[in-house]
N, C-alpha and C positions, 0 to 999 in steps of 0.2 A: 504494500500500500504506500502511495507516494502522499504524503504530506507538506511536502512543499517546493518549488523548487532552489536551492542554492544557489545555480550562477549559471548562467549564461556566455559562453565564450565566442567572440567575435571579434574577427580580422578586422581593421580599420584601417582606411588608409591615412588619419590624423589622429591619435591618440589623444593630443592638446585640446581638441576639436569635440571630441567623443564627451572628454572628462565637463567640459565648458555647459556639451548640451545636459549631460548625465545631474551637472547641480544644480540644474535651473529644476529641474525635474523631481529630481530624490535631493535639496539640501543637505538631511542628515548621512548622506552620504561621503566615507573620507577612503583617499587613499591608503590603502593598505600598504601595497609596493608596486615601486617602480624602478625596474632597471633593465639594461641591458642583455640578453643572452647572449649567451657563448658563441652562437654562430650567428650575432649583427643584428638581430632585431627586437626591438624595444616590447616588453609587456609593463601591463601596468593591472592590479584589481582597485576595485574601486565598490565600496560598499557600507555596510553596517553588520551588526553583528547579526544578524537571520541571514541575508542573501548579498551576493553583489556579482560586479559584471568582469570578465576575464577580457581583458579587451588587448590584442596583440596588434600592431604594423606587418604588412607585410613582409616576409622573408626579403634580404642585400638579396639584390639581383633581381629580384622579381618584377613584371612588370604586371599591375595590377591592372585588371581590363576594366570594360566601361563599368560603370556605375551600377549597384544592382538594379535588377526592376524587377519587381515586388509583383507575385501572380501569375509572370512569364517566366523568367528560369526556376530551376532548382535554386535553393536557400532557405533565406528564412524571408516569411513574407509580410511579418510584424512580430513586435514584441509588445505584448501588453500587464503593463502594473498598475495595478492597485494604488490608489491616491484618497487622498482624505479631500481634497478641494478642486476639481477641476477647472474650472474658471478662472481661477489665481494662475495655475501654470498654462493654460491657454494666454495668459492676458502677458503672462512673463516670455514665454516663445516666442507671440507674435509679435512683442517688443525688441527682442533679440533680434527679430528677422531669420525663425524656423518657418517653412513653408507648413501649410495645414497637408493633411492625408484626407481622404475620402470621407465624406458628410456621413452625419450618424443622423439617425428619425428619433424624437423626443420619446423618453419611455418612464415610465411611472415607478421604477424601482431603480434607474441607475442611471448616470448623464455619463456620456463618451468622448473623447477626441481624441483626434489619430493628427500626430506631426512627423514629419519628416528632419532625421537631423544632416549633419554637412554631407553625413557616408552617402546619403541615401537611403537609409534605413528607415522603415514606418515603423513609428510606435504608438501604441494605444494606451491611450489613457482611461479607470473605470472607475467613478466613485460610485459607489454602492449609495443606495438610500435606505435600505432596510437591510435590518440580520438574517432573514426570513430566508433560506437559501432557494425555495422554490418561488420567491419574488425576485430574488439576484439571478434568476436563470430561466426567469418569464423572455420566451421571445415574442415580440408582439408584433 
């Protein structure tokens, strides 16, 4: 039984960039470590003490292709967390100058928004409005 998950691991091609979008999003989030690997390329986690994100640079030499696109290749085609206020980091994003991802329909037990950060990567945002888990998993 999987009760939660712990981290998520993804290549970036800006790690500075990753970390910048990752605190507007998760403030209580701190780096853990950051350094170099043995064979040239930077990792970095970045988290709290339940979960956080494993986020690596490309491998020296590699030449990273275009941009993912989310829906059409293999990957990953969002990443979605749990938020206590979505409005606040909608309002901080779009301050930032993160582009928005794909319109969500209004629904009675949870408010959504999906932003895109520098990678390319869609992330969804969910605050729940009730405990109630078959109101958090009403699809309407």
């Amino acid at each position: 039984m999987i009760t939660k998950i712990e981290h998520v691991n993804i290549t970036v091609p800006n790690i500075d960039a990753a970390v910048n979008f990752l605190k507007i999003v998760a403030p209580d989030f701190e780096i853990r470590k950051d350094e170099i690997a043995i064979n040239g390329y930077r990792w970095l986690h970045i988290g709290n003490k339940e979960h956080y994100f494993a986020l690596q640079e490309a491998h020296v030499g590699s030449t990273p292709k275009k941009k993912h696109q989310t829906y059409i290749n293999y990957g990953i085609n969002h990443m979605a967390l749990v938020v206590d206020n979505v409005e606040k980091i909608e309002t901080e994003l779009i301050k930032a100058g993160y582009n928005r991802g794909i319109g969500t329909p209004n629904e009675k037990f949870r408010k959504r928004a999906y932003f895109y950060d520098n990678a390319g990567f869609e992330w969804e945002f969910v605050e729940y409005l009730s405990e109630n888990t078959e109101d958090r998993y009403l699809y309407e």
